[in-house]
C-alpha positions in Angstrom: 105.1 151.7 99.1 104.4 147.7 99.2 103.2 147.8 95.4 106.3 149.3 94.0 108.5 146.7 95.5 106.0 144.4 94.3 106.1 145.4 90.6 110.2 145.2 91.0 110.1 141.7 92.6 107.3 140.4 89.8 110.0 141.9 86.9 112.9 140.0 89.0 111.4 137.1 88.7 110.4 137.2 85.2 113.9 137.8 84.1 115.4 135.2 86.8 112.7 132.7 84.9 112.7 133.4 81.4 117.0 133.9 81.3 118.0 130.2 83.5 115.4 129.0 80.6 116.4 130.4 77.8 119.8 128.9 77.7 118.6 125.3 77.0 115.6 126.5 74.6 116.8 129.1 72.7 113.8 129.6 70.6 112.3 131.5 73.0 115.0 133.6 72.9 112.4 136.8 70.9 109.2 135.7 73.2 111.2 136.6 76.2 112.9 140.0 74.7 109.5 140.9 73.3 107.8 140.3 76.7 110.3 141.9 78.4 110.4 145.0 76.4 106.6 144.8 76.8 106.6 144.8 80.9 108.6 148.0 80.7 106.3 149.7 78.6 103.3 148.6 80.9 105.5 149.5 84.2 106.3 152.7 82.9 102.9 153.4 81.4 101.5 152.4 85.3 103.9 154.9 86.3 102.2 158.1 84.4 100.2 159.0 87.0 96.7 158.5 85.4 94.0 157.8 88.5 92.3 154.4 87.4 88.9 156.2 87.1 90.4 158.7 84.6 92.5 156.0 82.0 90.2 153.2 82.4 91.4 151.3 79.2 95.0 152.0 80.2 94.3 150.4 83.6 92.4 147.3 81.3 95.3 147.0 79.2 98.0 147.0 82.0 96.0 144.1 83.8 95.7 142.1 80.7 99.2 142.8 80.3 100.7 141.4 83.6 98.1 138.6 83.4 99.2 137.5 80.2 103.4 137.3 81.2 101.9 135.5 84.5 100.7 133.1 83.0 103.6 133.3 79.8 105.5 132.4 83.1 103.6 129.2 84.6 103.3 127.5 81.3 107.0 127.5 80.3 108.6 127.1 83.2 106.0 123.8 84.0 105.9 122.9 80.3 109.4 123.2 79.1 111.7 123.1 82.3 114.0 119.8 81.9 113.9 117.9 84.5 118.1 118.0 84.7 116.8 121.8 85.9 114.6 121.1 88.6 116.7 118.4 90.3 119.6 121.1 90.4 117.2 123.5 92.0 115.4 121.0 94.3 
C-alpha cells in the first residue's frame, strides 16, 4: 500500500518542482511536459501487472526511467533556482 502513495508523492513533487520553476525559465517549458508525459507512461506501464521476474526489461526501463527525472530534478532545481526563490521559500 506504502509504494503506491509513494509513486503519487514522487509525481507531486515533480510537478510542484518543475511548474514554481518553469515560470522564471521558460525554456524548460518542453523538458518538463516531455518528462511529465514520460512518468505517466512509466507509472502506468508499472501498473500492468507484469511480476518483475516475467518483464525484466520493462522493470530495467522503469528504473532508468525514475532515476533519470530524479536526478532531472536535483540538477535544475540546484542549478537554475534563483536565489530570489530560495529566500522566499527559506
Amino acid at each position: 500500500m506504502f509504494s503506491w502513495f509513494a509513486l503519487g508523492n514522487y509525481y507531486i513533487d515533480f510537478v510542484i518542482v518543475t511548474n514554481v520553476l518553469e515560470d522564471y525559465l521558460s525554456i524548460f517549458h518542453w523538458p518538463n511536459l516531455v518528462l511529465n508525459y514520460f512518468y505517466l507512461g512509466l507509472l502506468i506501464m508499472s501498473f500492468l501487472g507484469n511480476r518483475p521476474q516475467g518483464a525484466k526489461w520493462a522493470y530495467t526501463l522503469a528504473l532508468l526511467g525514475f532515476a533519470l527525472i530524479m536526478v532531472y530534478m536535483t540538477v535544475r532545481f540546484t542549478c537554475f533556482t534563483p536565489v530570489e526563490l530560495l529566500l522566499t521559500l527559506a
